[in-house]
Structures are given as structure tokens and as C-alpha cells.
C-alpha positions, 0 to 999 in steps of 0.5 A, a space after each residue: 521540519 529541521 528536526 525532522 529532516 537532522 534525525 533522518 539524516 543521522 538514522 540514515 548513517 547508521 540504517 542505510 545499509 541494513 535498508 539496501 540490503 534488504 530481506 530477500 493497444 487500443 487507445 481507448 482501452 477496449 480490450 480484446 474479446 476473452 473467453 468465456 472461462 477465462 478469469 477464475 478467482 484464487 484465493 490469495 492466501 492457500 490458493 494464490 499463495 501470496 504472502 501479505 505482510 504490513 508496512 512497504 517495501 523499504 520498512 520491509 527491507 525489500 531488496 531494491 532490484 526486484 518486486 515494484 522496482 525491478 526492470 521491465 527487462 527482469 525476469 517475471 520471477 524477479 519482478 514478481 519477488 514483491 508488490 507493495 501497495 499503499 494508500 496514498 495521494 496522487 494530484 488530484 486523487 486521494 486516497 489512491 492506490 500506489 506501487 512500490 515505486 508510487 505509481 498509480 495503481 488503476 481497475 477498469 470498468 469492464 472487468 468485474 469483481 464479484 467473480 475477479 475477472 479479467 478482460 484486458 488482454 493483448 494489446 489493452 494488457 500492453 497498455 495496461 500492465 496488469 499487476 501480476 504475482 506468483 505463489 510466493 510473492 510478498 505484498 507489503 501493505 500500508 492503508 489497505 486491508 489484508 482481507 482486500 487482496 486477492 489474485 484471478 487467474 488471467 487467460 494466459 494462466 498467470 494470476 493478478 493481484 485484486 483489491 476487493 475484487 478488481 483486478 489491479 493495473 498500472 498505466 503505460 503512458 504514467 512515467 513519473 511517480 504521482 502520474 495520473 494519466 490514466 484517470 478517466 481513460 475511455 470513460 472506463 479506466 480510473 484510479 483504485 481506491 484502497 478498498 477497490 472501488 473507483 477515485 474520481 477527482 475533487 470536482 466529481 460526486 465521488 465521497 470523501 474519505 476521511 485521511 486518518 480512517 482506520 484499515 486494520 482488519 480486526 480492530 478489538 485487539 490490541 496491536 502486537 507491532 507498528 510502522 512509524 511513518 516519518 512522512 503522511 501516506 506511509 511514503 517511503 521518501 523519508 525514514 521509518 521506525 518499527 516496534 513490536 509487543 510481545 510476552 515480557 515485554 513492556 506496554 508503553 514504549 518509547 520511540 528511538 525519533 520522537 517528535 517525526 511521524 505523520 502516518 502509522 501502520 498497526 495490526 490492532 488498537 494501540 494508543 499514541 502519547 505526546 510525551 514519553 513514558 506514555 504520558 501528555 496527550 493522548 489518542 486511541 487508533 484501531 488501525 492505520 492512519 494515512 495522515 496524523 494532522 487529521 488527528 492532531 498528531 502529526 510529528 508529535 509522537 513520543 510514545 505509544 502503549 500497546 492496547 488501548 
């Protein structure tokens, strides 16, 4: 941990400026009656016009005054800049989707996804707040799969995010990073898993996942890039280190930090070694993995090989 915590602090001296300079109701939550049309499903990529990228905000450089961490006071075109969505943990719910400032994302069982639709409106939406993007919007990913997201057009005319259907919301009576006051809310409202479904806590008869299940989305070929994660869940509380493989360049590459992740995010199948030069101990992964103890792997990362 000393290590980890004395290469964090040295990378921080010489990155922290690239990093903040980044790339450009109802209480019981019954929503009011919507309209039979309302709810239209769009496409995220030509009909929403997202842009879907891998890693978080900070591993994107995302600029820290707009997207997840903008003001509510913002304007919708500052809010809406980015959305950043990861597999995370949050008390008692793992793994559960989290924003880009790690608060809970939730989904409501009176909407549906097969079609999107949205029924939380007026007063619930001010309870609720829908997770709302704009044709541009940049929506970062860690853990959850790009084929997942997707938006639907709201009654007011603006488009919400979706994960494998459902329409995504934050909770008004969260203020903290890792709240979880919504869980359970009206026997309706509960934590969204990575793929959309619902998280129940530990005590409930929800499945287990396993923490280090892959998420890639095409898992035959081999990864041209890869997010280290200094700590588990893809946080953004600690550092992280980027590489990519592209034509010339060498399949074994050695890490600038060694010896410090505990999660990754990788576009394909790669292998991790524990020493340098892609020697030592070695494991296959084929997609992103929350937490390297599951594999035995956490902070033992030296070197990784393009490709399995």
C-alpha cells in the first residue's frame, strides 16, 4: 500500500495538470400518468448520437466542470457534455452502476425496456432525476458494455440514457458518494446492475456476480488498448495508466507503475504478466475486470501482451 500510495503521489506531480485540463414528488415514487406515445426508443449511436468511449471521466481527461460534476445550476448543454458510467460498489450493492461523481445510478419498475420507456415525470422526474443526454454526449464506460447503452425520448422531448433498456436515474435524497437511499424506495425504485437489471442487497435471493466477469463486447479479438486502474471498481479516487497496440508496435508492453492495479478496461483479450517483459505469472482476460484479487492479480501487474 505504501508503494502504491508513493507512485501515485509522484505521477500526480508530473499528470495532475494534464488530468484538470482535460479534453473538451411523490414520495412513494408513483409518477404521473404519461401519455400513450410518450417514451420512443432512439438508437445511441446514429439516432441518439452519443459518443461511447471506454475508461472514466478522469482516465478521459474529462473536464471537471461539466458532464457528472457540473452544477445543477449548469446549463443542460454543460451538464450533458459527458456521463460517465461504471461498475461499481456501493454499501451493500455490488456491482451497481455509478455516475461520474459515484453516485447511485437507479431504474424503476414501472417503466419498461422492451420498448425503453419512460414513465417518471413531473414531480417523481423531480425526485428522480433522469440521466438525460444530447446528440454528442460523451458516455465514458468502465465495466458495462457499449452494446448495453442506449437513450428514449422522454414526453418533454429530451433523450435519457438507458442500460439494456431501462431508463437510468439518480436518487434526490442521495447527497453523498456511495448513498444508497433509494434502494428499495416504493417497493419499485432499485440500484441498476451493469447490464440493467435490478441489485438487491446480500440478504435478497438476487444472483451473485462474479467481480472479475469479463464486459468486452466482442471477446475473440485481441485488445488494441487498456485502462489500468490503481484501485478496484475502475475508482477514480486513485491514479491510472493507459496503453495502446497499434501496427509497429510491440505486443508485450511494460507498465510505466507496476506492482499498483487492482481493476482494468480492455476493448478485447489481452494477457497480464507479473513480471516484466511479459514473463512470470500469467492470465488471459477477454474484457474488463472490476476486481484483480478475484484473479489474483491485484497489484501484481508488471506487463501485459496484446492478444492472448
Amino acid at each position: 500500500m505504501f508503494r502504491k500510495q508513493a507512485l501515485f503521489l509522484a505521477a500526480f506531480v508530473t499528470a495532475g495538470a494534464a488530468l484538470l485540463s482535460a479534453c473538451g414528488g411523490q414520495t412513494d415514487g408513483t409518477p404521473n400518468a404519461a401519455p400513450a406515445s410518450a417514451g420512443s426508443a432512439v438508437d445511441a449511436g446514429a439516432g441518439g448520437g452519443l459518443d461511447l468511449l471506454s475508461g472514466t471521466a478522469r482516465s478521459n481527461n474529462a473536464p471537471t466542470d461539466t458532464g457528472d460534476l457540473a452544477p445543477a445550476s449548469a446549463p443542460e448543454q454543460v451538464r450533458t457534455k459527458w456521463v460517465s458510467l461504471r461498475a461499481g460498489k456501493a454499501g451493500d450493492l455490488n456491482p451497481v452502476v455509478l455516475n461520474g461523481k459515484g453516485m447511485t445510478i437507479y431504474r424503476f419498475d414501472n417503466d419498461s425496456a422492451h420498448p425503453s420507456k419512460s414513465t417518471c415525470n413531473g414531480d417523481c422526474e423531480k425526485k428522480w432525476p433522469p440521466v438525460k443526454v444530447t446528440k454528442g454526449t460523451k458516455v465514458f464506460l468502465a465495466g458495462i458494455k457499449k452494446s448495453a447503452i442506449g437513450v428514449v425520448k422522454r414526453d418533454d422531448g429530451s433523450l435519457q440514457l438507458t442500460v439494456g433498456g431501462w431508463p437510468a436515474y439518480t436518487f434526490s435524497g442521495d447527497k453523498n458518494p456511495g448513498d444508497t437511499n433509494g434502494e428499495g424506495v416504493g417497493g419499485t425504485w432499485f440500484g441498476m446492475s451493469p447490464t440493467g437489471g435490478k441489485v438487491l442487497p446480500p440478504s435478497s435471493s438476487s444472483p451473485s456476480t462474479d467481480p472479475s466477469a469479463p464486459s468486452s463486447d466482442d471477446n475473440s479479438k485481441a485488445a488494441s488498448s487498456t485502462i489500468l486502474f490503481d484501485d478496484a471498481f475502475f475508482s477514480d479516487n486513485g491514479a491510472s495508466q493507459g496503453l495502446s497496440f497499434g501496427a509497429g508496435d510491440n505486443a508485450c508492453q511494460n507498465l510505466a507503475r507496476p506492482d499498483v492495479t487492482s481493476s482494468l478496461t480492455t476493448d478485447g483479450a489481452l494477457k497480464i504478466w507479473s513480471g516484466k517483459n511479459c514473463t512470470g505469472k500469467s492470465k488471459v482476460v477477454t474484457g474488463d475486470v472490476r476486481d484483480l484479487s478475484a484473479l489474483g492479480f491485484d497489484d501484481a501487474i508488471e506487463s501485459v501482451h496484446f492478444g492472448a
